[in-house]
N, C-alpha and C positions, 0 to 999 in steps of 0.2 A: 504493500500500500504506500510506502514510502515513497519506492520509487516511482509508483503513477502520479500520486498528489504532492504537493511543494506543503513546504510547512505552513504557510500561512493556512491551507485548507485544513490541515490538521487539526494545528491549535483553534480554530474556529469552530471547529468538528467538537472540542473538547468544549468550549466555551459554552457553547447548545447543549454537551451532556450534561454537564450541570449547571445551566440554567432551568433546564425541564425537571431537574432532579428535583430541583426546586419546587418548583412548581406544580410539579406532578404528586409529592408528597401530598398535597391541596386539591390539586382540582377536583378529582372524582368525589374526594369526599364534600364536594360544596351542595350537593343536594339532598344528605342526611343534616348537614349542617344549617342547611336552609329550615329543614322539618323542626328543630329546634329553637327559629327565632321567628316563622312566621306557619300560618294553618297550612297546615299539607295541602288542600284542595285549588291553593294561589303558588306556590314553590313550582310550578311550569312557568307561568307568568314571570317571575322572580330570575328565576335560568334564562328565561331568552332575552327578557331587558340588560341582567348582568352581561351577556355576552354580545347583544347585539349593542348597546349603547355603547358599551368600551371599546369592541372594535372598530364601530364604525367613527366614533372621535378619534381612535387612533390613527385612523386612515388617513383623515390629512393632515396631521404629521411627516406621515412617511413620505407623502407626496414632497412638503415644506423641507423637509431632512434629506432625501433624493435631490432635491436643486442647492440644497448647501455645500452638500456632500462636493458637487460635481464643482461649483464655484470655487471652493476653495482646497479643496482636495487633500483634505482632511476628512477623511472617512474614520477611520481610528478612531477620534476624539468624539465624534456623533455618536458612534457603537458602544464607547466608553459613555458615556449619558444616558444614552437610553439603558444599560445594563443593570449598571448602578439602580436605576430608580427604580426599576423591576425588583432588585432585590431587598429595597428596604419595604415596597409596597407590600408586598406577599405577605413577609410574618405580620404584618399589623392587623390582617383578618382574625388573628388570635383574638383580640379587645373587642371584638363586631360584637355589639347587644342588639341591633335591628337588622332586619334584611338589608336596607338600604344603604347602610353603613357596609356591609361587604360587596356591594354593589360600586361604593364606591371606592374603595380596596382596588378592587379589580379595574375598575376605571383606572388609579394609576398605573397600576403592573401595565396596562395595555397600552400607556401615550409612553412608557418605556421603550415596548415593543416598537412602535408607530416609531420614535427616534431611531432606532438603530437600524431595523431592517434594512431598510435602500442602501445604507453605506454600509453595510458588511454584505451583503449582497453581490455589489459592487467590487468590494474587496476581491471575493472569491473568482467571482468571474475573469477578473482581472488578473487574477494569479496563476491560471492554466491556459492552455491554446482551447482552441475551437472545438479541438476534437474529444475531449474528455468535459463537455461543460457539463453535460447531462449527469456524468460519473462524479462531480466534482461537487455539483448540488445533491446529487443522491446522498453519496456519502453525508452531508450535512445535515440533509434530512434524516441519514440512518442514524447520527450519533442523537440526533433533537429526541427522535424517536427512541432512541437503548435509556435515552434519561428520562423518558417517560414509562420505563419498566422499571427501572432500579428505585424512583423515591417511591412508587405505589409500593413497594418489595419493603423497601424499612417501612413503612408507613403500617404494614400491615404486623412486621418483626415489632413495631412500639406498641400498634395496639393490643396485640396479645399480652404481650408483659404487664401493659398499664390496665388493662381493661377487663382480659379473660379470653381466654379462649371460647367459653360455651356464649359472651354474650357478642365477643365478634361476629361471629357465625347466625346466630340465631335471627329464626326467621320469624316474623312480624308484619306489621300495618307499615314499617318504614320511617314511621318519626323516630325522630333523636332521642334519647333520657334525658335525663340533668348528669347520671352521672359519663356519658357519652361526648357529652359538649364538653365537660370538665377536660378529657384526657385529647380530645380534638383540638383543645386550643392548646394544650402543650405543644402536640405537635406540630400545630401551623408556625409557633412561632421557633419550632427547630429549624424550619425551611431558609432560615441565615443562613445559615452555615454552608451550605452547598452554593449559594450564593453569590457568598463571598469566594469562594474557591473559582467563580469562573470568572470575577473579576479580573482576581491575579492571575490568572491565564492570558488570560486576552489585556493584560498591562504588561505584560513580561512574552510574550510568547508571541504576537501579533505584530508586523511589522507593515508601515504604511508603502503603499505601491503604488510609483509615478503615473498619472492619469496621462497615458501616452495616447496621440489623436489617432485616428481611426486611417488617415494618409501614415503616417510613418510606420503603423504595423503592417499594412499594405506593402512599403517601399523594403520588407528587411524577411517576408515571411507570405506565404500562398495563404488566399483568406475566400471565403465563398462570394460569389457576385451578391447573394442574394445580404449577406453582413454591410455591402456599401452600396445596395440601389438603392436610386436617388430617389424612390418611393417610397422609405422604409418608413415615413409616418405615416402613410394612409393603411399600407400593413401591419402596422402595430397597431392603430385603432382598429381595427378590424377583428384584431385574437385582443384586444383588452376587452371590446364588445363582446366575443363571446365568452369571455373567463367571466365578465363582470356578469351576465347572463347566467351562467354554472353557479356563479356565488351565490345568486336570490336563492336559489332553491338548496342549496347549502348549509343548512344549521349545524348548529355547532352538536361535537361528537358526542356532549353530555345527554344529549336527548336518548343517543341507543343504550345506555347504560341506565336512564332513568325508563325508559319502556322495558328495561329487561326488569327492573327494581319492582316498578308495578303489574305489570303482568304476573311474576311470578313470587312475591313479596320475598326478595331477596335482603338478608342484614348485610352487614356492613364487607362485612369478608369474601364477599360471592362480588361484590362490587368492583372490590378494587382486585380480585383475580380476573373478573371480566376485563379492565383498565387495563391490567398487564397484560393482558392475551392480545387483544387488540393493536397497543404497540409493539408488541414484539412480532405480531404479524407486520405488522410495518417497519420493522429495520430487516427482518426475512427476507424480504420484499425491496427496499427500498434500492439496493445495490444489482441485485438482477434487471428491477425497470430501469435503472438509470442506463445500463450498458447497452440493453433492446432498444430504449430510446435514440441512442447514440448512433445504432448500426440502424433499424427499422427506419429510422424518422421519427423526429419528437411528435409531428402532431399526429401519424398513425398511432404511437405510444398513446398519447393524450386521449383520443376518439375509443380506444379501449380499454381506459380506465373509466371514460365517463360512462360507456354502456357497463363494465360492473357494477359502477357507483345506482343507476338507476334499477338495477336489478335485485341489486340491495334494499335498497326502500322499497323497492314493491314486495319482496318476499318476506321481510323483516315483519311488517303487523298480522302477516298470515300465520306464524309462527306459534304452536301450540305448546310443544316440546319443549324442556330447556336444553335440550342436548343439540336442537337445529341451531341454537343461537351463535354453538362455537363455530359452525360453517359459515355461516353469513358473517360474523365478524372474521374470520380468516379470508375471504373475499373482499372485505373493504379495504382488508390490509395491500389486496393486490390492487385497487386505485389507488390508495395513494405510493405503492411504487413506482406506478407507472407515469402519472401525473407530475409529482411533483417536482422531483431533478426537470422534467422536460420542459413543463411550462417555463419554469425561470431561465434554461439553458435559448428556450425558441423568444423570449424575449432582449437578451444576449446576442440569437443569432441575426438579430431583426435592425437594431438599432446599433450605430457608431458607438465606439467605446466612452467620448468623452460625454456621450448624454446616457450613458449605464445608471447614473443615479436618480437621472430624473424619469428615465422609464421604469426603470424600478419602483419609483416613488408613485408613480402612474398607475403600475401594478398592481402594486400593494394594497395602494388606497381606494381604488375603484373596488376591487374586491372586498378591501376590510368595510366598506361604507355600505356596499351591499349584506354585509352582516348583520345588520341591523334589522331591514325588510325580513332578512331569511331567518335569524332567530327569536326575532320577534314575534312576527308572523306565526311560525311554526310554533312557538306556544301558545298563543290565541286559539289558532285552527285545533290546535291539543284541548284545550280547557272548554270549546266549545262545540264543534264538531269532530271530536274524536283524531286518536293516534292514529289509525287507517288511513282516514281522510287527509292528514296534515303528510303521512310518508307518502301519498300518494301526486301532491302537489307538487312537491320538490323535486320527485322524479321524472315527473313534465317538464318541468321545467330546464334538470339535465338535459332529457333527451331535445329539447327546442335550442339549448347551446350545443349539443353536438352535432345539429345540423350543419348552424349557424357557421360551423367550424369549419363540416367538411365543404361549403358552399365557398370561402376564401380564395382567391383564385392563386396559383401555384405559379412557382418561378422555378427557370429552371435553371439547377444550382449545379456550380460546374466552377472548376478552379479557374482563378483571375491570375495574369499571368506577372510576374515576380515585377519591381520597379528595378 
């Protein structure tokens, strides 16, 4: 792995393991921990405002951070901002006595995200050739993803010490105790400490990389016609249109853990092994789609993650058994292998190097601000017309951006010949 990826993708790769570690200690369990500060029958409602209001404010940021990034070309020092606040916002969910107050917890953890994204984005792409972007973002994806197995993994090692084993486990209506929130708010505010670990990673381990123009990598190195046609804005509007299309119908991943939770009133322990299973299908995953991506084509890559993504939501509320749940979350694992590296690598291949930040920024936020509709939405359509109805929208909605995609008209890509 060394010798495919340069260190900067490394240590960035590590910076994401434990950022998520962080933060993964947390997320899954925010909908037992909701049940504890507000009535169960409104904790959908509570999940989609939490995620969709923070991402979608985070979103322009990213957009505002992607054009700084690129101005000054100081990506490092953005990444280093946004980190940081990520890290002190998490443990502070420990002191939440209302919904709203972890609402707004999470609100900051996400204008963290919203700062840094674009410019360490930027970084990576920056740090390999053309031909490995796919593999370069997978990889980054795979480590985001391994650190979203490992803090569910202690999270579950403290709660048995702290809590018990038979009342981990035990199944129920799904609300929190008193003595459950007790031993929950130890552990949100452990989520420092991995925190800080990817801090000093990415301060010691990260190095900044000259934003060289898009003619002089041209003049030194073979680059695809399609990386420097002179159309490449109306082509990127075109795949941000349809990403930004995939995102409406997109909520956030808490929703298939809280349908496993009610469907089958799972405790606390069944949760966060469902959370582990799911990311660990996605680091599985995330390094196979990236390399298909790379040799296949990113957006053939893309077009068959988003038909499993919509196969998923259709099959997911049909689901009686709890033993189908582990198939269909090991298929979602395979869209986002296949998705993720590519999307970021075909927005790379789309755009000059020296507006990387600001399409990224473009990216990011078009998508994160569609988060809002989609997981908003998606818990309304929850609270009022039912889980069936609400996974069935989303997956409309996929499949009208997978059109949308393969409808893009195609260039044809062929080496540009040396300066």
């Amino acid at each position: 792995m060394r010798e495919m990826l340069p260190g900067n993708v490394l240590a960035l790769g590590m910076v994401s393991l434990f950022t998520d570690f962080s933060s993964e200690m947390i997320y899954p369990l925010l909908p037992t921990f909701f049940t504890g500060l507000v009535a169960p029958s409104v904790a959908a409602v509570y999940i989609g405002v939490m995620d969709g209001v923070a991402d979608s404010a985070a979103s322009l940021l990213k957009v505002v951070s992607g054009h700084l990034s690129d101005r000054s070309g100081r990506r490092k020092l953005l990444a280093l901002g946004g980190y940081g606040l990520s890290t002190v916002a998490r443990p502070l969910m420990a002191i939440a006595v209302t919904g709203w107050q972890v609402v707004g917890m999470r609100f900051l953890d996400r204008i963290g995200k919203g700062v840094r994204t674009a410019p360490r984005d930027a970084l990576i792409g920056r740090s390999v050739g053309m031909g490995q972007r796919s593999l370069a973002f997978s990889f980054h994806r795979m480590m985001d993803h391994a650190g979203a197995v490992a803090g569910p993994l202690v999270a579950i090692v403290f709660l048995s010490v702290f809590l018990g084993h038979s009342l981990l486990w035990q199944q129920g209506d799904g609300t929190a105790t008193a003595e459950q929130m007790h031993i929950l708010r130890w552990l949100f505010a452990l989520a420092l400490l991995p925190g800080m670990a990817s801090m000093l990673i990415l301060q010691f381990g990260v190095h900044e990389v000259e934003n060289v123009p898009s003619a002089r990598i041209a003049a030194k190195a073979p680059v695809t016609k399609t990386e420097l046609h002179p159309s490449w804005r109306s082509r990127l509007k075109l795949y941000l249109a349809a990403f930004t299309l995939f995102a409406l119908g997109n909520s956030s991943d808490l929703f298939l853990i809280f349908f496993a939770q009610t469907r089958f009133g799972l405790g606390m322990g069944y949760l966060i092994v469902l959370w582990v299973y799911l990311h660990l299908s996605k680091v599985l995953l995330s390094l196979p789609g990236g390399w298909l991506a790379d040799r296949w084509g990113k957006r053939p890559a893309i077009v068959c993650g988003w038909l499993i993504y919509g196969a998923v939501y259709l099959i997911l509320p049909e689901i009686q058994h709890f033993g189908w749940i582990w198939a269909t979350f090991f298929a979602y694992g395979a869209y986002y292998g296949l998705t993720e590296g590519a999307e970021r690598a075909l927005v790379a291949d789309v755009a000059p190097v020296e507006f990387w930040g600001r399409a990224y920024g473009w990216y990011h936020g078009l998508v994160g601000l569609a988060a809002l509709p989609a997981s908003l939405l998606f818990g309304v359509f929850w609270a009022t017309l039912g889980p069936r109805t609400a996974f069935r929208i989303s997956a409309t909605l996929a499949l009208a951006a997978l059109v949308l995609l393969i409808g893009i008209p195609r260039l044809i890509s062929q080496p540009a010949k040396e300066g």
